[in-house]
C-alpha positions as CSV (number, residue, x, y, z in Angstrom):
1,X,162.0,-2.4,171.6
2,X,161.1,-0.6,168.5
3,X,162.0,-1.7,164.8
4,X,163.5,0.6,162.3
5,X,164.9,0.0,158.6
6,X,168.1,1.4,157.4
7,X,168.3,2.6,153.7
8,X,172.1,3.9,152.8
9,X,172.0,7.0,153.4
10,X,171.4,6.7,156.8
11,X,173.2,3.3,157.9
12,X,176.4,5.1,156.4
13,X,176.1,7.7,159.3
14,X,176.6,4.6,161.6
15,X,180.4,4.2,159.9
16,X,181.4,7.7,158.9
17,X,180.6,11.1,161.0
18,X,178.3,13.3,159.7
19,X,175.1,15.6,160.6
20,X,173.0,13.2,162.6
21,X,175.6,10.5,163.1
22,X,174.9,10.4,167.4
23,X,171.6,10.1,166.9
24,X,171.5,7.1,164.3
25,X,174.2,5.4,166.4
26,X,171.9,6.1,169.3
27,X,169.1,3.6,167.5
28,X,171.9,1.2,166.3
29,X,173.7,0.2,169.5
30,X,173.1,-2.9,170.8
31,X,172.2,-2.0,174.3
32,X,169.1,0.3,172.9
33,X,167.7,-3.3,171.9
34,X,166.2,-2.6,168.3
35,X,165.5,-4.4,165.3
36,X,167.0,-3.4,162.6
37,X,165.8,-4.0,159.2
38,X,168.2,-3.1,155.8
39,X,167.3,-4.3,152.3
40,X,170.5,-6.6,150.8
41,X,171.8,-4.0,148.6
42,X,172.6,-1.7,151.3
43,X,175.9,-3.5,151.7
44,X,176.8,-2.8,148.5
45,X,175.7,0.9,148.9
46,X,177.5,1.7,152.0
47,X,180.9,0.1,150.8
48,X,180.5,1.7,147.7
49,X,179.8,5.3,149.6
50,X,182.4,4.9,152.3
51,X,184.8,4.3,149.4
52,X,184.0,7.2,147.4
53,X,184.3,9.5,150.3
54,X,187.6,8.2,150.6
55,X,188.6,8.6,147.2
56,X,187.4,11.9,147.1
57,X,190.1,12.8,150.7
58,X,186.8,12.8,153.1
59,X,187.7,10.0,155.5
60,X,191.2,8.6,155.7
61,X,192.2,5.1,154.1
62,X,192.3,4.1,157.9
63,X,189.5,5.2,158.7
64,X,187.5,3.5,156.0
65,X,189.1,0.4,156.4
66,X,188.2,0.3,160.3
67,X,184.3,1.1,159.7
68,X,184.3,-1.4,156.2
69,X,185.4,-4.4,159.1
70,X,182.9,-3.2,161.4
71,X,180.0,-3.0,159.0
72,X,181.3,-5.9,157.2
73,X,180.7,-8.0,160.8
74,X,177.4,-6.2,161.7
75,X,175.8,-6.7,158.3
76,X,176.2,-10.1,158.9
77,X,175.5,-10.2,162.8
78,X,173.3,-7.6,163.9
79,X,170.5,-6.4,161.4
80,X,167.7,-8.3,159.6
81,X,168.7,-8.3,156.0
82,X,165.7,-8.5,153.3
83,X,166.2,-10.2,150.5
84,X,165.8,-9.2,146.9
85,X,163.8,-11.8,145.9
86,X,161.4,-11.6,142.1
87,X,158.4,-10.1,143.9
88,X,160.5,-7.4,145.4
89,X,161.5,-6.6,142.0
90,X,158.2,-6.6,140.8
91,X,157.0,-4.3,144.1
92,X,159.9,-1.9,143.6
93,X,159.3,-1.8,139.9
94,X,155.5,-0.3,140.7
95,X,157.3,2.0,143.3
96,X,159.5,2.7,140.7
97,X,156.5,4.2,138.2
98,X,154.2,5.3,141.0
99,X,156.8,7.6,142.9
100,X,159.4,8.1,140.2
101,X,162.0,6.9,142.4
102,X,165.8,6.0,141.4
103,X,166.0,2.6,141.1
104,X,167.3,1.4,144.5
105,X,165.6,4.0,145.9
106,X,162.3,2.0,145.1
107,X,164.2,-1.3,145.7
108,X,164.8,0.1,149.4
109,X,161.3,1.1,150.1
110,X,160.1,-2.3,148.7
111,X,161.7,-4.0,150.8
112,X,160.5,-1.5,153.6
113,X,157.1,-2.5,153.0
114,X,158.3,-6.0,153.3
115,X,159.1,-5.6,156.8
116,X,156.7,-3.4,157.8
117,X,154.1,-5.7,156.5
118,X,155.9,-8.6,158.6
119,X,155.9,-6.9,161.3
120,X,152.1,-5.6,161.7
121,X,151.2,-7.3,164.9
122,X,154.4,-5.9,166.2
123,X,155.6,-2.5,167.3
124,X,155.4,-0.3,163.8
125,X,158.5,-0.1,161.9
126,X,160.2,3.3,160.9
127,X,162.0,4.2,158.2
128,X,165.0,5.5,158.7
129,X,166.2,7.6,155.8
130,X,168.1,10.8,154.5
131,X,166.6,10.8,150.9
132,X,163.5,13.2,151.0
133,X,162.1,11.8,148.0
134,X,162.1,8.1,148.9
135,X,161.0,9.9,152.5
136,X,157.7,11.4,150.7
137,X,157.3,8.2,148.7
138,X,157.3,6.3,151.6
139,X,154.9,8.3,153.6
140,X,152.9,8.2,150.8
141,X,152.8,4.3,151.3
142,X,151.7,4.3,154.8
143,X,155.6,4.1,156.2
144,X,156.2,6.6,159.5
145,X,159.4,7.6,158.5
146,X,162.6,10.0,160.5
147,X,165.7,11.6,158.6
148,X,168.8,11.6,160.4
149,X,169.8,15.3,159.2
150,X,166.9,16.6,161.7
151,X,169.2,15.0,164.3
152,X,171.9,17.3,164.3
């Protein structure tokens, strides 16, 4: 088993195809036995980019609305969701300053850390990520780290 946390940009390839969808779909299924870590706000993220993909003619109305049910069930059923608590806050602002990092950008590899730290004894945690600057930030921090667009 091996653990791996999701930031948006790459949990979205789970529910809309795209350059290295196979390959995160590969981690997520159940029967590859991972845990999967995502920070709270990624449901908000990958609602928010499946519907402007839609808006903008890139996935059908349909099409949205079947992967928005079946993210909408495995957010709440199949990953470990990290909560944004105060100290995250206060961990992503430093993040924030230290890497110059959009703001849920550093939010994201706050809570990262969180699990990673968690999880120490444990297998190591990866984090799973198509945004090369939170990618560098995070390796910067310790994090081994994987982009789904070298999975083609």
């Amino acid at each position: 088993m091996a653990a791996y946390f999701f930031d948006s940009s790459a949990l979205v390839k789970r529910y809309a195809k795209e350059t290295g969808t196979a390959w995160v779909f590969s981690l997520v299924r159940p029967s590859a036995d991972n845990r999967l870590y995502l920070a709270r706000i990624t449901g908000v993220e990958v609602v928010s980019a499946l519907t402007r993909r839609e808006r903008a003619g890139l996935l059908t109305s349909s099409s949205v609305a079947k992967a928005l049910t079946r993210f909408q069930r495995e957010f709440a059923n199949r990953y470990v969701v990290i909560e944004v608590s105060p100290n995250l806050v206060a961990a992503a602002m430093k993040l924030a300053r230290t890497h110059a990092l959009r703001s849920y950008d550093a939010v994201q590899l706050a809570a990262a850390l969180e699990a990673h730290r968690a999880r120490m004894a444990a297998v190591t945690l990866v984090l799973i990520s198509a945004d090369n600057a939170l990618n560098s930030a995070a390796i910067a921090e310790g994090l081994a780290v994987d982009n789904p667009n070298h999975h083609p």
